[in-house]
N, C-alpha and C positions, 0 to 999 in steps of 0.2 A: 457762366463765369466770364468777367470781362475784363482783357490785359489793357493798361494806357499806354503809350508811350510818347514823350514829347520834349521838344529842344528847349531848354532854357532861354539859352541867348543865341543870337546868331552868330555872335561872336567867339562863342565859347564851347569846348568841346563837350560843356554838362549836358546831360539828360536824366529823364527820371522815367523810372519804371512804376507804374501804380496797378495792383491786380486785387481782388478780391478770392481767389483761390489760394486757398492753402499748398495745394501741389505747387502751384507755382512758384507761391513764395516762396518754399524748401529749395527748389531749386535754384531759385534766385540768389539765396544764403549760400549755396554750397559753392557757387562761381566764384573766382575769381576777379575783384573790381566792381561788384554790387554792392553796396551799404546800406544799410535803413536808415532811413531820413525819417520815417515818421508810420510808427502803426495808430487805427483806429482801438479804442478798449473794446465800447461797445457794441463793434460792426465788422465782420473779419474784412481789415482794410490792412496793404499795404503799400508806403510808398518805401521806394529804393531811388539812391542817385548810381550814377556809371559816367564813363567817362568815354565818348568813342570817336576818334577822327575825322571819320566821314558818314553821313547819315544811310548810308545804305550798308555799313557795318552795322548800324545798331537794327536796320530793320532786318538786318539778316540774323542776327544775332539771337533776337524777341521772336521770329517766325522759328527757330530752329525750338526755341524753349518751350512755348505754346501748340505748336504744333500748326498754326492756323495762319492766313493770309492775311495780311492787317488792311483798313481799309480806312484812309484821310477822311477824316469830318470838317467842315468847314472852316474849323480855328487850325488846322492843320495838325491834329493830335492822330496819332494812330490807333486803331480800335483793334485791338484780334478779343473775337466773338467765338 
């Protein structure tokens, strides 16, 4: 199961969360400042928007819910594996 995370704009406090885990998504739902921007029908997909001020609140935020370390890929998206 593999959680995205990645900044919209640099200007702008959006982000999106995208996961393929069920667990996750539930608890994504039950927060606080998570929305669904968009599920897949035929593939458990989902994305979530949030809003966070500084990007090391949201990677703190995404490590605390997943449980796992995230790790930058080259477009600069976060992976927790």
């Amino acid at each position: 199961m593999i959680t995205y995370l990645w900044h919209l704009e640099r200007a702008t406090n959006e982000y999106r969360v995208q996961t393929d885990s069920k667990e996750i998504a539930d608890k994504l739902k039950r927060r606080q400042g998570f929305r669904i921007s968009a599920i897949a029908l035929n593939y458990p997909l989902w994305i979530f928007s949030c809003e966070f001020k500084r990007p090391d609140i949201a990677r703190k935020t995404i490590k605390s819910i997943t449980g796992k370390n995230g790790k930058i890929d080259s477009e600069g998206v976060l992976i927790y594996e």
